[in-house]
C-alpha positions in Angstrom: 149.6 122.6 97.8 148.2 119.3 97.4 144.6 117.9 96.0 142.9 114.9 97.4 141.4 113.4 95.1 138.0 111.1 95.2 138.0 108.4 93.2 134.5 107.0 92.4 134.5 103.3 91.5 130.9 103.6 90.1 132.0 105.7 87.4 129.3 108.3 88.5 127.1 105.9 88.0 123.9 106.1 90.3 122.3 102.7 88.9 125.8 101.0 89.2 125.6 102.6 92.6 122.6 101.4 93.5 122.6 98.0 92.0 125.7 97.5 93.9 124.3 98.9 97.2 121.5 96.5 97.5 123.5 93.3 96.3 125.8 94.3 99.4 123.2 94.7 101.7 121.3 91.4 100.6 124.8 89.7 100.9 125.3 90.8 104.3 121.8 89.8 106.0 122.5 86.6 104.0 126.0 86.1 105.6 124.4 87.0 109.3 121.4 84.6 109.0 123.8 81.7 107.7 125.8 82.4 111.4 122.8 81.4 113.0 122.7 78.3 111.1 119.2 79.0 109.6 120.3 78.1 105.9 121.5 75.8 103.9 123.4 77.3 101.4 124.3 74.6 98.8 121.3 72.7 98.4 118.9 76.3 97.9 122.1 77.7 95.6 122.2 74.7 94.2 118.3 74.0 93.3 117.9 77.8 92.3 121.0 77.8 89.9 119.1 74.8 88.0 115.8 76.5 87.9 118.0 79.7 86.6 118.8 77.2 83.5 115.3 75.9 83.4 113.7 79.4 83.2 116.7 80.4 80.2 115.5 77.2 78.3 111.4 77.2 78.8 111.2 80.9 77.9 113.4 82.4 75.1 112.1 85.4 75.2 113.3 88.2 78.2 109.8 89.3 79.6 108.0 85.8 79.9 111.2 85.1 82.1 110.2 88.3 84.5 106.8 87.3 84.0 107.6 84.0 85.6 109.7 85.2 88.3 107.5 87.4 89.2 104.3 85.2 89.9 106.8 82.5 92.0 106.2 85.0 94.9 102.3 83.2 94.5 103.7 80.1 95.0 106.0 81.5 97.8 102.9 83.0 99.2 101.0 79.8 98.7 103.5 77.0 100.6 104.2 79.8 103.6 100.7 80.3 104.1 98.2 77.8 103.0 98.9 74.6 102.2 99.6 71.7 105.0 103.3 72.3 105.7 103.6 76.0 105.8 107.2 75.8 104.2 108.3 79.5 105.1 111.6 78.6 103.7 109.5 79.5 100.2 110.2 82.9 100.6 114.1 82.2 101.1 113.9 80.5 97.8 112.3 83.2 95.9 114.8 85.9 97.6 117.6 83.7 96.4 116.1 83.4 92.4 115.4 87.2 92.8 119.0 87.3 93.5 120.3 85.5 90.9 118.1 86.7 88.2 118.8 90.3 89.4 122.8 89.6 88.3 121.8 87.9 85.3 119.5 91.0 84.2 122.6 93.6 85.0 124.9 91.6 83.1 122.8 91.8 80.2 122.6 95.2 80.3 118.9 95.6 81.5 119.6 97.9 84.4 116.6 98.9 85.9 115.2 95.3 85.3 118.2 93.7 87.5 117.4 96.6 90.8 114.3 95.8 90.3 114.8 92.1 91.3 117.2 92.7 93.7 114.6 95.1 95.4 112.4 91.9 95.2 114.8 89.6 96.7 115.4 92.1 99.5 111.8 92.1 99.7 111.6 88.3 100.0 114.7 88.1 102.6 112.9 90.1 105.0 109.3 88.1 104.4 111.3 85.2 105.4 113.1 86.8 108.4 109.4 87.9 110.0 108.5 84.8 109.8 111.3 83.7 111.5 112.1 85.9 113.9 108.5 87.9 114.3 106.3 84.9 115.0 108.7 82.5 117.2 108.2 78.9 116.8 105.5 78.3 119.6 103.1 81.2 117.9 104.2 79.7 114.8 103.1 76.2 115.6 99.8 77.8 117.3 98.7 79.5 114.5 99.7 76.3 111.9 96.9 74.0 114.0 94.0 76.9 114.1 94.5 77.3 110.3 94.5 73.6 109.5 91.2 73.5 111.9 89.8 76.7 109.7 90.8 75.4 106.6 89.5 71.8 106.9 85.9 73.1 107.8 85.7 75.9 104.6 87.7 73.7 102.3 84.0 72.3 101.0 82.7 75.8 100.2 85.6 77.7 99.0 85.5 74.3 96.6 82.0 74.5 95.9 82.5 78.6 95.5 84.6 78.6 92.7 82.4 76.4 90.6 79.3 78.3 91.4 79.5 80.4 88.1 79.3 76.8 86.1 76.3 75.9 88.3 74.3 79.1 87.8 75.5 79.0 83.9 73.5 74.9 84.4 70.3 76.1 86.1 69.4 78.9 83.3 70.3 76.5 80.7 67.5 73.7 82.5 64.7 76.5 81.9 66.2 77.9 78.5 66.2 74.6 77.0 63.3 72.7 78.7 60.8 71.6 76.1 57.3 73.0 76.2 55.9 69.6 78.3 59.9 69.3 80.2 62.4 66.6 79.7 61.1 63.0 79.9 64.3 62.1 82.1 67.2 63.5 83.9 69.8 62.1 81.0 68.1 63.6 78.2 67.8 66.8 79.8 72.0 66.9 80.6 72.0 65.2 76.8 70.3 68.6 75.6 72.3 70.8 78.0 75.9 70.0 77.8 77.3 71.0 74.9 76.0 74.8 75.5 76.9 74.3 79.0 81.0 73.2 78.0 80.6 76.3 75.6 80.3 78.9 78.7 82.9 76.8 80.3 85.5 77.0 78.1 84.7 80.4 76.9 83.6 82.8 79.1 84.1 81.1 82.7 87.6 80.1 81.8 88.6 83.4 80.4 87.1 85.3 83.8 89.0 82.4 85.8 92.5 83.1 84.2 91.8 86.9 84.3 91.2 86.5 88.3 94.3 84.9 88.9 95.9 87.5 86.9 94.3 90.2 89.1 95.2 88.1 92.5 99.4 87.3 90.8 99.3 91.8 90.3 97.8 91.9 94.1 100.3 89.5 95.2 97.3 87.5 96.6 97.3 83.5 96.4 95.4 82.3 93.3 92.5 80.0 92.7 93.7 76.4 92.3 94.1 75.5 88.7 91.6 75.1 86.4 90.2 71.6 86.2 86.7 70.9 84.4 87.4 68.8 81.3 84.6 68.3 79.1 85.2 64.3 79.2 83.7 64.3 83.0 81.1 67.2 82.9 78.0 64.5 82.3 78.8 63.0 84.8 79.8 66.4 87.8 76.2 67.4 86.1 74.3 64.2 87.2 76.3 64.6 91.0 75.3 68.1 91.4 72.0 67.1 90.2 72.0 64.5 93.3 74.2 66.4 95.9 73.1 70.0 95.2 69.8 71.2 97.0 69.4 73.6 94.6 70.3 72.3 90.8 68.4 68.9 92.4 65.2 71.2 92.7 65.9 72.9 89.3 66.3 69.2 87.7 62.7 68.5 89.7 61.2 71.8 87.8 62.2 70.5 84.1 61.5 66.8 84.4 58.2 65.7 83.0 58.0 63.5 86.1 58.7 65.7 88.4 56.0 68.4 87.1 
């Protein structure tokens, strides 16, 4: 009488199993998209392997390395769908450190952190594929000109949009403020104003600015552009909104004595 045995190499191990499972499948699509010539291996392996070092060095500590990782699929997101270029090759990128990190994770004993990257560099192989494969290069071109044409005529409001808060925050502050007979001139009035007006922009607009990009990074939806105002130039944006801005230029007109 003789027994077969079954040797597993996992050790009954279903994470080793797993882990192993979707590194193999990620290796193959990899190995049949680099037949088709659509990669270049060295230079991505290459140019994630130093970021891999970069990451180590910037952030000692384990979970503000996931934390970064993790919002690169905004800037993925961002160069594949909104700025000029469209670089879809973003999502390769952030398959490949998904990749990497994944091994790195797993050899450090976090096993359910390392599937849990792989799962995102599978994830980001497959973005990168659609785009390839699913739109075709004519569609692809024809849908890069009608969003340049889209985003060129609402780049001025979604600009003007995201400082609207500030601009609101302005206006109250010209009636709060305004002296019993008004201001005697548009600089003494953004004299008076400013300093309560950098207050609400560096306290409670930037705090709800960071938490919305927060939201949008958990969402995987592209964030607002970074924060910008600096309290060295906000005279002077006051006085050009004052000028350029039908409605803080009617507020201004309200508060000035002159202008009463």
């Amino acid at each position: 009488m003789y027994i077969h045995l079954v040797i597993n190499p996992f050790g009954n191990n279903p994470m080793k199993e797993l882990f192993e499972q979707i590194k193999s499948e990620f290796k193959l699509l990899i190995a049949r998209l680099d037949s088709n010539g659509t990669r270049k291996n060295e230079k991505i392996d290459q140019k994630v392997a130093q970021e891999i070092e970069d990451i180590g060095l910037k952030y000692p500590y384990p979970q503000q390395a996931r934390e970064y990782i993790k919002g690169r699929y905004t800037d993925a997101y961002f160069f594949a769908n909104i700025v000029r270029n469209y670089d879809i090759n973003s999502y390769l990128y952030w398959a490949m450190l998904n990749f990497h990190w994944g091994e790195h994770e797993w050899e450090l004993g976090q096993h359910s952190e390392g599937i849990g990257f792989m799962v995102q560099a599978t994830r980001g192989l497959w973005l990168w594929q659609g785009y390839l494969e699913g739109l075709g290069r004519r569609e692809y071109q024809e849908s890069v000109l009608q969003k340049r044409k889209i985003n060129g005529s609402e780049g001025g409001i979604e600009r003007a949009g995201r400082y609207q808060p500030v601009k609101d925050e302005l206006i109250s502050l010209l009636k709060k403020e305004m002296p019993e007979t008004g201001w005697k001139t548009k600089r003494e009035a953004v004299d008076a104003i400013e300093p309560k007006l950098w207050r609400f922009i560096d306290g409670h607009y930037r705090k709800a600015f960071d938490k919305e990009n927060i939201r949008r990074r958990k969402a995987f939806e592209p964030e607002r552009k970074p924060f910008s105002m600096v309290r060295e130039n906000l005279d002077r944006t006051i006085l050009d909104w004052s000028r350029n801005d039908e409605t803080i230029k009617a507020a201004f007109l309200q508060v000035i004595l002159k202008g009463r």
